[in-house]
C-alpha beads as a LAMMPS data file, in Angstrom:
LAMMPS data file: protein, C-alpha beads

385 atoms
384 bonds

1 atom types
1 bond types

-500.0 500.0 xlo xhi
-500.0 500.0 ylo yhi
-500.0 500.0 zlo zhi

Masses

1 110.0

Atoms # bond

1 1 1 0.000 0.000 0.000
2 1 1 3.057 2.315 0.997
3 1 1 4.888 1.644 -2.167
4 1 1 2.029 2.547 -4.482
5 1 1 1.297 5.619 -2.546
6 1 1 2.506 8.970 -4.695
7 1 1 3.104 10.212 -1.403
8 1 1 6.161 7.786 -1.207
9 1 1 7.249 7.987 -4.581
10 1 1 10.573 10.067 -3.620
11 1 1 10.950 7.885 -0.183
12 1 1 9.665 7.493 3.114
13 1 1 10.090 10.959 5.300
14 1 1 8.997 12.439 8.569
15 1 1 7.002 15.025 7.145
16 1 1 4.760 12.060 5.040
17 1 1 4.666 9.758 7.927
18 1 1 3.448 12.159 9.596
19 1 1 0.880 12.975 6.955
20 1 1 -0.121 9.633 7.060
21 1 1 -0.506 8.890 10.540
22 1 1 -3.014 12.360 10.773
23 1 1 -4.875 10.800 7.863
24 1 1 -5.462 7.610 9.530
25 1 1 -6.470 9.524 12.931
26 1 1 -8.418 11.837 11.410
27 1 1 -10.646 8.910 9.248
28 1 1 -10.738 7.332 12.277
29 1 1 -12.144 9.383 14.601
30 1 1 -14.783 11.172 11.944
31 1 1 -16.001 7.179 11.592
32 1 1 -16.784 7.200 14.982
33 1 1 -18.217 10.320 15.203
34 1 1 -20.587 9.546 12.451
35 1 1 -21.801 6.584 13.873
36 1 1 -22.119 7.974 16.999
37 1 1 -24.705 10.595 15.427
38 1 1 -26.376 7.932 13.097
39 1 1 -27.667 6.741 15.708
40 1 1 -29.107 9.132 17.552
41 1 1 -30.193 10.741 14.055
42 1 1 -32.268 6.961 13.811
43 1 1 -34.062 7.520 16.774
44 1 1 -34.914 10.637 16.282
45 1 1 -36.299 10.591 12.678
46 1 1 -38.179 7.255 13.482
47 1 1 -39.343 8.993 16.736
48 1 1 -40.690 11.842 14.718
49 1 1 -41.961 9.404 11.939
50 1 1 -44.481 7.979 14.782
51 1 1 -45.343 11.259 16.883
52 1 1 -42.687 11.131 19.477
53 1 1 -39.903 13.112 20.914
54 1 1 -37.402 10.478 21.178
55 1 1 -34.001 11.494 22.919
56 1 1 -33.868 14.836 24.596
57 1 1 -32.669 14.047 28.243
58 1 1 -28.532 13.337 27.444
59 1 1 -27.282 17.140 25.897
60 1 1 -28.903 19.383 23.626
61 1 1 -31.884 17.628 21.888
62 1 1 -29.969 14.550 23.129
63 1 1 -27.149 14.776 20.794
64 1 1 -25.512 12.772 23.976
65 1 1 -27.338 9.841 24.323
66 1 1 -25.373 7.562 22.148
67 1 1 -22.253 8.780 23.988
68 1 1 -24.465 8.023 28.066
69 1 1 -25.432 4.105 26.421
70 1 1 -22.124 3.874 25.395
71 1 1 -20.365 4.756 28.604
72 1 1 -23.420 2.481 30.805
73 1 1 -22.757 -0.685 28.619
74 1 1 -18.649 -0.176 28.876
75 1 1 -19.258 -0.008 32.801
76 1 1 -21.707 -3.468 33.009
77 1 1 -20.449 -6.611 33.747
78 1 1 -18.867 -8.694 31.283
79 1 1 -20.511 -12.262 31.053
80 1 1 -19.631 -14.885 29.650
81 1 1 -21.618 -17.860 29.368
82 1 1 -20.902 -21.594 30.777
83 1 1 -20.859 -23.657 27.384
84 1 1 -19.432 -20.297 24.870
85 1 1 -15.818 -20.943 23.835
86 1 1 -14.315 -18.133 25.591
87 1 1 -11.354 -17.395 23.206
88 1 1 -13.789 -17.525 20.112
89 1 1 -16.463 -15.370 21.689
90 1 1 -14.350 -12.515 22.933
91 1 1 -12.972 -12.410 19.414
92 1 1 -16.012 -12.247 17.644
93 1 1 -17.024 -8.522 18.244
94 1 1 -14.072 -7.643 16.926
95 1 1 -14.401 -8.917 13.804
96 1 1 -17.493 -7.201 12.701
97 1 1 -16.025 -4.187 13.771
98 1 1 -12.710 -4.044 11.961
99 1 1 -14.453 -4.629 8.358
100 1 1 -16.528 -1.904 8.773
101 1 1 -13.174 0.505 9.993
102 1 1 -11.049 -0.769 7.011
103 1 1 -13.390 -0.190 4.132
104 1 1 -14.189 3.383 4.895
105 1 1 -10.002 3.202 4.377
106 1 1 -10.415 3.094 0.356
107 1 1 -13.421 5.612 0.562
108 1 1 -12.220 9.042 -1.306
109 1 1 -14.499 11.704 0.186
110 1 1 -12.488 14.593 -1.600
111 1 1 -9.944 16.215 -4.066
112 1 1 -6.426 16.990 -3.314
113 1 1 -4.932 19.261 -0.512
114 1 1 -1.424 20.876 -0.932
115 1 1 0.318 20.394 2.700
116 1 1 3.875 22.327 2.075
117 1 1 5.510 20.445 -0.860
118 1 1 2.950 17.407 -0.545
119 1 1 0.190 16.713 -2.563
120 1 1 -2.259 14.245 -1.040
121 1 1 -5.784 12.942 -1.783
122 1 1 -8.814 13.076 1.156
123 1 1 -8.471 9.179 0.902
124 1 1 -6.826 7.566 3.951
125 1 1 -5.152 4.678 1.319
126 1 1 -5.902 3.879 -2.795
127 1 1 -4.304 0.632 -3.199
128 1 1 -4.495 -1.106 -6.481
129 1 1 -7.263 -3.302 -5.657
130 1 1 -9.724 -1.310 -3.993
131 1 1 -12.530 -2.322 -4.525
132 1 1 -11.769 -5.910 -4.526
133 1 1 -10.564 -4.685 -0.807
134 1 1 -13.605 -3.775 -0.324
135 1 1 -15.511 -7.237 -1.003
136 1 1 -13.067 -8.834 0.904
137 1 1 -13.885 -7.006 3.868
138 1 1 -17.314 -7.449 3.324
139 1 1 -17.074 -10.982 2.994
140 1 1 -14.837 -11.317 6.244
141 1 1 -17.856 -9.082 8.617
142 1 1 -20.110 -12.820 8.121
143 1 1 -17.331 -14.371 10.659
144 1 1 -17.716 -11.929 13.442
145 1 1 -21.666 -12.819 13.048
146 1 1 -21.224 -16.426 12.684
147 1 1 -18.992 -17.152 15.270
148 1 1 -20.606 -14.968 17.608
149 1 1 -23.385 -17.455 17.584
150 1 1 -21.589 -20.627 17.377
151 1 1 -19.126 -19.628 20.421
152 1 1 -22.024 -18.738 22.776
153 1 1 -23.050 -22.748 23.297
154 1 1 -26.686 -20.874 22.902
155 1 1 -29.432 -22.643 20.535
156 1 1 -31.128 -18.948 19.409
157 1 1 -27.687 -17.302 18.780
158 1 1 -26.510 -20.138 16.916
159 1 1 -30.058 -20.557 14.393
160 1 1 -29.209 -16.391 13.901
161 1 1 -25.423 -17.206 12.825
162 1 1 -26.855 -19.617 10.805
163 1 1 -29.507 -17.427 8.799
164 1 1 -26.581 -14.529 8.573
165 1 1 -24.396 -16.449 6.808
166 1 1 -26.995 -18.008 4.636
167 1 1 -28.255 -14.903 3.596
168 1 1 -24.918 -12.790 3.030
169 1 1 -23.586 -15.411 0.945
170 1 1 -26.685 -15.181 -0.922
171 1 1 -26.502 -11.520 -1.404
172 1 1 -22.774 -11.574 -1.990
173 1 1 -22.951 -12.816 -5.337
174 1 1 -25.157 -10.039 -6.680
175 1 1 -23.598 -7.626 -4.757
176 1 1 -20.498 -8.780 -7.136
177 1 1 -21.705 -8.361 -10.716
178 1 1 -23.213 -4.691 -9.953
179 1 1 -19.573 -3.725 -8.563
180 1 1 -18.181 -5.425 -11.901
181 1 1 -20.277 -3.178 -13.792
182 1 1 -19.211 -0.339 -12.234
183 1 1 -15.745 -1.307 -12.520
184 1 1 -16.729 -2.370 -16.284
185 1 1 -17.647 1.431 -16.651
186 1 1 -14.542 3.074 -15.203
187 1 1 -11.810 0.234 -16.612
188 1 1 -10.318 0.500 -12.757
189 1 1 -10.178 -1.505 -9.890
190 1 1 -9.330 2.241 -7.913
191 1 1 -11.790 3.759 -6.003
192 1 1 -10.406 7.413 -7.017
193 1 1 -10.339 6.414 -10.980
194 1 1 -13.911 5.152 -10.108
195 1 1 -14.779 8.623 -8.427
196 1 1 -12.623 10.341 -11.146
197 1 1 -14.690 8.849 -14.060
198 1 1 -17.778 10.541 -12.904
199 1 1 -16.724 13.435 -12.599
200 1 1 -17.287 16.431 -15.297
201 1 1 -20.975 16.257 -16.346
202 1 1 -22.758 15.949 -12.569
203 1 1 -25.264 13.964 -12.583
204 1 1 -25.388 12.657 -16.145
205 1 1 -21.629 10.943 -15.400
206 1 1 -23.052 8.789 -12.360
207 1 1 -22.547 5.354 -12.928
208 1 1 -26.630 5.390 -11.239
209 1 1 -27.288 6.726 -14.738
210 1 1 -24.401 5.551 -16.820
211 1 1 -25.378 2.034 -15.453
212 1 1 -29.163 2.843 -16.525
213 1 1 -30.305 2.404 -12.692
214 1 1 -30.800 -1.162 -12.244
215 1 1 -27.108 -2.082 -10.911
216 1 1 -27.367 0.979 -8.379
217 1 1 -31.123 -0.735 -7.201
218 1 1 -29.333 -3.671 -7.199
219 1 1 -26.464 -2.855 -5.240
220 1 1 -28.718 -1.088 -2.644
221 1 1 -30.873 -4.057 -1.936
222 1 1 -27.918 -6.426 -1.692
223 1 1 -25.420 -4.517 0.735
224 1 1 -29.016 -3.884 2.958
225 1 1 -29.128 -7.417 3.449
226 1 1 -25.413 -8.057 4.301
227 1 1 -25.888 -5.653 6.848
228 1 1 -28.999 -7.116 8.120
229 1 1 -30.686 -4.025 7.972
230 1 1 -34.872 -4.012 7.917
231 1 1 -36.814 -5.321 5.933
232 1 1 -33.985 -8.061 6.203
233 1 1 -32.634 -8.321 9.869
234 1 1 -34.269 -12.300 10.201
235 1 1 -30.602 -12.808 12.177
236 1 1 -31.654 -10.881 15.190
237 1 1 -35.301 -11.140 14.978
238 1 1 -36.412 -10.597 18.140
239 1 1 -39.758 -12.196 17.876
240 1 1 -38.622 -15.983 16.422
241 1 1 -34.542 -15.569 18.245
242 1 1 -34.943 -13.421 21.239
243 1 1 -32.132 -11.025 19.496
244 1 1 -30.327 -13.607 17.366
245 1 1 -26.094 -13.815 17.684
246 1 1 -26.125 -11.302 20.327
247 1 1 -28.135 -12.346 22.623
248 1 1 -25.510 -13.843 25.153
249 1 1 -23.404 -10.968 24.855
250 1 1 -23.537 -8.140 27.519
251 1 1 -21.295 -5.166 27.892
252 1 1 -18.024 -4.082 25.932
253 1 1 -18.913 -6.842 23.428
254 1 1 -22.786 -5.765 22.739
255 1 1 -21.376 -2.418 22.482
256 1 1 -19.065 -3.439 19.688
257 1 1 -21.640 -5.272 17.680
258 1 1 -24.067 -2.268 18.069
259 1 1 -21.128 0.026 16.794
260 1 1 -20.453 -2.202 14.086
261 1 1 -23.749 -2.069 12.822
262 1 1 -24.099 1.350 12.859
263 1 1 -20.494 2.001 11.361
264 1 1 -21.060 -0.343 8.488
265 1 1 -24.594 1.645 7.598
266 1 1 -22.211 4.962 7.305
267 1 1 -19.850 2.876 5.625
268 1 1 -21.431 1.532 3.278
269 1 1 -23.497 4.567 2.345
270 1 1 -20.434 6.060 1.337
271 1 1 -19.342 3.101 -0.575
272 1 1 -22.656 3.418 -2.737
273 1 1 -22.499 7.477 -2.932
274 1 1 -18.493 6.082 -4.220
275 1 1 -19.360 3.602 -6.843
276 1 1 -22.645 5.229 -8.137
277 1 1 -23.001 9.011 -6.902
278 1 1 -19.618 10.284 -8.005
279 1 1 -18.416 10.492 -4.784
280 1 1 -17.530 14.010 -3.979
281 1 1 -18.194 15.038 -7.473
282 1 1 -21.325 18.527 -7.400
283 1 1 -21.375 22.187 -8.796
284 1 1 -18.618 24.524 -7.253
285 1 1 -20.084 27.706 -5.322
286 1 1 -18.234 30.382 -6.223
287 1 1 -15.968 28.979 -8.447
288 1 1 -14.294 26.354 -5.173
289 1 1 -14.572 23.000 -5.047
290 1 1 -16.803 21.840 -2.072
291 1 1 -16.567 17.922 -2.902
292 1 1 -16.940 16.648 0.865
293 1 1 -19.904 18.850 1.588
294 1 1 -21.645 17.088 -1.251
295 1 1 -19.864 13.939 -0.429
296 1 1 -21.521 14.431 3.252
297 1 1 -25.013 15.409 1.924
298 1 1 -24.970 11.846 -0.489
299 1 1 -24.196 10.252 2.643
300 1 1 -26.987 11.750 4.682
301 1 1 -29.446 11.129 1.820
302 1 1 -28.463 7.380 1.942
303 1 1 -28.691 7.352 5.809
304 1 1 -32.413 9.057 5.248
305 1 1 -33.453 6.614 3.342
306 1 1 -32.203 3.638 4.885
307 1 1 -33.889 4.944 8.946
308 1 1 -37.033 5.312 6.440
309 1 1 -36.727 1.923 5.349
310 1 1 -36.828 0.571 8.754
311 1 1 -39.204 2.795 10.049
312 1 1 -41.950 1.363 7.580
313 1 1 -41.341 -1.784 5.874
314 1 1 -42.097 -4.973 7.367
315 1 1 -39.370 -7.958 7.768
316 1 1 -39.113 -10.601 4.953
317 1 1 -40.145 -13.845 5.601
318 1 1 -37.251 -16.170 5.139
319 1 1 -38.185 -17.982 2.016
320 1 1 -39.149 -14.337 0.558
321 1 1 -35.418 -13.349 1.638
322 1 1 -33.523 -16.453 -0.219
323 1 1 -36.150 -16.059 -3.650
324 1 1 -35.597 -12.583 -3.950
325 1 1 -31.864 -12.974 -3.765
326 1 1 -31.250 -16.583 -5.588
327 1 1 -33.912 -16.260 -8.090
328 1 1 -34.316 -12.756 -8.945
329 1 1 -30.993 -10.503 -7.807
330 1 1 -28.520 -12.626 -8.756
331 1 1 -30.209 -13.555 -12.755
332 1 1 -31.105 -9.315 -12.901
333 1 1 -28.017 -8.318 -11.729
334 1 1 -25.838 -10.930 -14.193
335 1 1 -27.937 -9.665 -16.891
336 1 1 -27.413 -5.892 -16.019
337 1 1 -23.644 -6.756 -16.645
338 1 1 -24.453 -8.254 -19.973
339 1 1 -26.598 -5.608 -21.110
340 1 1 -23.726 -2.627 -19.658
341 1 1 -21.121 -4.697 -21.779
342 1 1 -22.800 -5.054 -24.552
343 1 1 -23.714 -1.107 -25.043
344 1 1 -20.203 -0.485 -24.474
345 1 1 -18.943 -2.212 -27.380
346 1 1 -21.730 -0.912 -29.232
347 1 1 -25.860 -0.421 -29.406
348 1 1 -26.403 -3.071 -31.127
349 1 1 -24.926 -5.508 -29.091
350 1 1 -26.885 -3.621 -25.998
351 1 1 -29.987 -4.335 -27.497
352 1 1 -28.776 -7.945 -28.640
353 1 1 -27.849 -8.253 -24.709
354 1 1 -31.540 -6.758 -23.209
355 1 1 -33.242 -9.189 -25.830
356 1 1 -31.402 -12.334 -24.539
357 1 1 -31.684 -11.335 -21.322
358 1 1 -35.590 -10.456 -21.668
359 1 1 -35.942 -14.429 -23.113
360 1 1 -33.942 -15.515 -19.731
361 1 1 -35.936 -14.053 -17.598
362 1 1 -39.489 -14.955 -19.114
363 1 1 -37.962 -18.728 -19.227
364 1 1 -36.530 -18.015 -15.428
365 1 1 -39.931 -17.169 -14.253
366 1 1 -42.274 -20.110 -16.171
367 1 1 -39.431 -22.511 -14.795
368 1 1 -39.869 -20.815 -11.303
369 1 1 -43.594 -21.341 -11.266
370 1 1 -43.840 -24.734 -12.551
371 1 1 -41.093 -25.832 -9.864
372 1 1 -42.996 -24.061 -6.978
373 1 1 -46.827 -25.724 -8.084
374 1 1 -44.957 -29.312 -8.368
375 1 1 -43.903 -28.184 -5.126
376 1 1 -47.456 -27.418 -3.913
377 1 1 -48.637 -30.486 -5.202
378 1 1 -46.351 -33.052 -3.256
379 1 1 -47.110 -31.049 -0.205
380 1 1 -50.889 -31.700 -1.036
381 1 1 -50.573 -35.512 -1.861
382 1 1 -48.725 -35.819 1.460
383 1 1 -51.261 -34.221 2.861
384 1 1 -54.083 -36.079 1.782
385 1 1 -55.635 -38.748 4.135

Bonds

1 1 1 2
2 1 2 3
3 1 3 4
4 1 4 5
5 1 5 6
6 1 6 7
7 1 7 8
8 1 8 9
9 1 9 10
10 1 10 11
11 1 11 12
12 1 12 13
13 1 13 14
14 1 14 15
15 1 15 16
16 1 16 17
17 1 17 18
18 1 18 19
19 1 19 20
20 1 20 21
21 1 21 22
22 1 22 23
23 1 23 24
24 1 24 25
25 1 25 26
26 1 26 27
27 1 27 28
28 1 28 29
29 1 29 30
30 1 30 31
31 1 31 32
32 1 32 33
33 1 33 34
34 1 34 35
35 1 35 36
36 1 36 37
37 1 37 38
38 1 38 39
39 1 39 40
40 1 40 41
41 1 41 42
42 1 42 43
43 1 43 44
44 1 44 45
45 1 45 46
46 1 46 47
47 1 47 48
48 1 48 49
49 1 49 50
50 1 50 51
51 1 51 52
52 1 52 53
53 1 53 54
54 1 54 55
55 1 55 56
56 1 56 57
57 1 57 58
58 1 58 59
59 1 59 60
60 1 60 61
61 1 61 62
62 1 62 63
63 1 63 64
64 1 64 65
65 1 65 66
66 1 66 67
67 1 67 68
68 1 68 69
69 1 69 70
70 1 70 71
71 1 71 72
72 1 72 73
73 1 73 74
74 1 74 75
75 1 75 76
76 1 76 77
77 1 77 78
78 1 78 79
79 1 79 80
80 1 80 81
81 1 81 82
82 1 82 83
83 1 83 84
84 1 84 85
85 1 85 86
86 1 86 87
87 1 87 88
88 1 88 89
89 1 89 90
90 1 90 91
91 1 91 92
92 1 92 93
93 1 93 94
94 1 94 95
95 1 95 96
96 1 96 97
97 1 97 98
98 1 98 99
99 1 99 100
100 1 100 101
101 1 101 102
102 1 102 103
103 1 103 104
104 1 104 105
105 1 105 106
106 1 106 107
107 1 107 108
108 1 108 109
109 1 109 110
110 1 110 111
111 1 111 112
112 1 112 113
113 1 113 114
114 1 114 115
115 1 115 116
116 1 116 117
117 1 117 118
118 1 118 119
119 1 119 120
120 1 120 121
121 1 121 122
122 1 122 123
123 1 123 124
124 1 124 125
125 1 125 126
126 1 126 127
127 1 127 128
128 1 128 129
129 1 129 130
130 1 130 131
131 1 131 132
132 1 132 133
133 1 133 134
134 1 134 135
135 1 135 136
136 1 136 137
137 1 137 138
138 1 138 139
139 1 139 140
140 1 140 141
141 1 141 142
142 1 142 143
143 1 143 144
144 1 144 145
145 1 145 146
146 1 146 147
147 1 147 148
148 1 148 149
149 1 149 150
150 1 150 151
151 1 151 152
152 1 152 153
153 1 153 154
154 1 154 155
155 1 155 156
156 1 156 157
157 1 157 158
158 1 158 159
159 1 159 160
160 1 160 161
161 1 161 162
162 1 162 163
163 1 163 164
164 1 164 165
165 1 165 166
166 1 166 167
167 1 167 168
168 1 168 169
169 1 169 170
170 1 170 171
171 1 171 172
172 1 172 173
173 1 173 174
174 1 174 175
175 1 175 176
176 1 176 177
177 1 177 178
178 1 178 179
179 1 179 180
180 1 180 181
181 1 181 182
182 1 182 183
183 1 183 184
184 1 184 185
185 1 185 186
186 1 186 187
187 1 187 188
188 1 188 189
189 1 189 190
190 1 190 191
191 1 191 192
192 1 192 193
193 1 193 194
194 1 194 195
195 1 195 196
196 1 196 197
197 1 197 198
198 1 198 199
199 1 199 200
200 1 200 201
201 1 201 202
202 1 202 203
203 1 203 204
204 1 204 205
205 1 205 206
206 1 206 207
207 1 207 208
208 1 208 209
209 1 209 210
210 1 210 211
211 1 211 212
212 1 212 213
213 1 213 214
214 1 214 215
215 1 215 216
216 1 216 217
217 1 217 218
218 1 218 219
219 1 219 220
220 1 220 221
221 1 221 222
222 1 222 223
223 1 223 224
224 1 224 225
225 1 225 226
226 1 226 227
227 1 227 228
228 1 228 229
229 1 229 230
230 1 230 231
231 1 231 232
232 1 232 233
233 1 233 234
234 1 234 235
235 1 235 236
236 1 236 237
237 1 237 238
238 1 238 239
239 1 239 240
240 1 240 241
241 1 241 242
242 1 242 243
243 1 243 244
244 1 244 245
245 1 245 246
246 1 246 247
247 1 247 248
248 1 248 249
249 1 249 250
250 1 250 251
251 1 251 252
252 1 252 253
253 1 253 254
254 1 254 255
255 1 255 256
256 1 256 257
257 1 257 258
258 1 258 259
259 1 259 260
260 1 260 261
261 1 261 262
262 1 262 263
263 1 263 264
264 1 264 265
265 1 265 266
266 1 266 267
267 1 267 268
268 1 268 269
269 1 269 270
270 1 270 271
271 1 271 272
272 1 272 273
273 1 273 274
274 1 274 275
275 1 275 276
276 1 276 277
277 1 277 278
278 1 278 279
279 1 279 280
280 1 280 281
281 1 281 282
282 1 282 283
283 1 283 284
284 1 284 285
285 1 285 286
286 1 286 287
287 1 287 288
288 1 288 289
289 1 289 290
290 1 290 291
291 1 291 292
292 1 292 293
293 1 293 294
294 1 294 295
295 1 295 296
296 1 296 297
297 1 297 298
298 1 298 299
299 1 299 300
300 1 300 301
301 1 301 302
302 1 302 303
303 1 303 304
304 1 304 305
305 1 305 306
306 1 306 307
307 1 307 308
308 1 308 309
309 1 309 310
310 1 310 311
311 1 311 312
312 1 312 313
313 1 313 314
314 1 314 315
315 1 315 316
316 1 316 317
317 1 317 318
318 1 318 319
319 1 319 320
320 1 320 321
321 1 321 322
322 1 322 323
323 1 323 324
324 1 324 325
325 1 325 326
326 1 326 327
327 1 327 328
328 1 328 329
329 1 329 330
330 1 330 331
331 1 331 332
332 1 332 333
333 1 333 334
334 1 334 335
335 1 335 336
336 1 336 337
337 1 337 338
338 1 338 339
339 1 339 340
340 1 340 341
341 1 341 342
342 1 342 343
343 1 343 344
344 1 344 345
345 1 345 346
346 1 346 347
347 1 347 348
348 1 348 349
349 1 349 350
350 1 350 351
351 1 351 352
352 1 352 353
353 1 353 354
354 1 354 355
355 1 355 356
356 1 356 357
357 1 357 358
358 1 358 359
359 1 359 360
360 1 360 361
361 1 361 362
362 1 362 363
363 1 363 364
364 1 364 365
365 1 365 366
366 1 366 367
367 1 367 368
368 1 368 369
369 1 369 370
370 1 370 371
371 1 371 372
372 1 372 373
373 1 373 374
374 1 374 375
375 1 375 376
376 1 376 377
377 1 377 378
378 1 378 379
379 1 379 380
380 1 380 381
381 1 381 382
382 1 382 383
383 1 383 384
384 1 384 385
């Protein structure tokens, strides 16, 4: 990461390392910040959503609150239950967390600043392989989860691991082929060259538009459900699992999986606002750049929408969750990928692309209904007295 850094290009100094260091600190600390405010901003939106005041006892119009829950669960004891694996269950926590930290990393939420003779981007690193970096760590926040419920020797924590990594590994595969469409439309695997390639017609360059909308839908639906946001948090449903993986874990370690949800939500709304909003990319007032004031309203837009979301629509049933992914994200999101590389090369492949993948879907769906009424006619036969 050092070595492709332009900030190393002439060799490693005190005056970069110290650049870097602030950078890192500085990321770091505006993560947790945000997160901090997301949620109290969720409470108080869904508060006013249904007529209440929600927090206003913890600072001005409790803009403390998330810091006086933090501080009482740090404070609480510490269990840890007779049958968990102790070594395995303290370590779990951890892992959701550090995802979450590393991908905002890669996330460019600016332009350039001139520090003295150094020229640096508002990106904390821009290795190579960004956004593959990215899916890694988003494939690696499914351990935390997973072993959080098998460590716990607990029957309703383990049934939640279960159903999380069912469903992200069902989600992860569309979530793929929209960020290989976006990467088909910017020829990089850089999240700057990414942000870079929309940038110079606003709005018309997005990749949401460039990518004709579907990938962006796509993508939004997908990284929802690998966070286990509503309508599809079935791991911690507190009806069927009493609160799912968590539910053995008190103190520092519920704290951690709280922040981790919350911290991949800001995350991964700037992720999306990276790949298919331009990034930092809007107008210039006054002839200045402002790119992480309109990186910072994309993000709050995102947020909106996503406390909406949860604030209204009801959970998935479980079969609902593993159709819509399996049998129609995955086959729309493959043929989105056709249909992008297709108009690329030219129109008339594009339209040779949508009318294949048209046929594929109207053959998808008759094979999906015919499987699920020979389905509904076993279940009757066994049934039958």
């Amino acid at each position: 990461m050092i070595a492709t850094d332009p900030l190393f290009a002439q060799g490693i100094n005190w005056e970069v390392l110290v650049i870097v260091v602030v950078k890192v600190l500085v990321a770091f600390v505006a993560l947790l910040v945000a997160t901090a405010l997301m949620i109290w901003f969720e409470r108080k939106v869904i508060s006013d959503m249904q007529s209440r005041i929600g927090p206003n006892r913890a600072g001005p119009w409790g803009l403390l609150q998330t810091l006086a829950d933090g501080t009482k669960l740090v404070f609480k004891e510490d269990l840890l239950p007779d049958r968990a694996d102790s070594f395995v269950f303290k370590l779990a926590p951890y892992l959701s967390v550090v995802p979450a930290v590393a991908i905002f990393a890669v996330v460019p939420v600016g332009g350039t600043i001139t520090l003295g003779s150094h020229t640096f981007e508002l990106q904390v690193a821009d290795p190579p392989m960004g956004i593959l970096f990215v899916l890694a760590m988003s494939g690696v926040a499914v351990y935390g989860v997973m072993l959080a419920g098998w460590s716990s020797g607990s029957k309703y924590p383990l049934m939640g691991s279960v159903r999380a990594s069912a469903q992200m590994i069902s989600y992860e595969a569309a979530l793929g082929l929209t960020v290989a469409t976006v990467v088909l439309l910017s020829g990089s695997l850089h999240t700057s060259v990414i942000v870079a390639a929309q940038h110079g017609g606003f709005l018309y360059h997005w990749n949401i538009l460039r990518a004709y909308g579907a990938p962006a839908a796509i993508f939004f639906i997908a990284i929802t459900a690998e966070m286990t946001r509503p309508p599809f948090d079935l791991v911690e449903a507190e009806e069927e699992l009493a609160g799912g993986f968590n539910l053995e874990y008190s103190s520092i370690g519920f704290a951690l999986f709280y922040l981790a949800e919350y911290m991949a939500l800001v995350t991964n709304s700037a992720i999306f606002t990276t790949l298919f909003l331009g990034g930092p990319d809007g107008p210039r007032i006054a002839g200045n750049s402002i790119g992480p004031v309109w990186f910072t309203i994309k993000v709050l837009v995102l947020l909106y929408i996503y406390v909406w979301m949860r604030a209204t629509l009801p959970r998935l049933r479980y079969d609902q969750l593993m159709d819509l992914g399996w049998k129609r994200l995955i086959p729309g999101s493959l043929a989105m990928l056709l249909i992008v590389a297709g108009a690329r090369v030219g129109w008339r492949y594009g339209l040779l692309a949508l009318s294949g993948s048209l046929i594929a879907f109207v053959v998808l769906e008759r094979a999906i209904e015919v499987g699920q009424q020979q389905e509904t006619n076993a279940m009757s036969e066994l049934d039958a007295p």
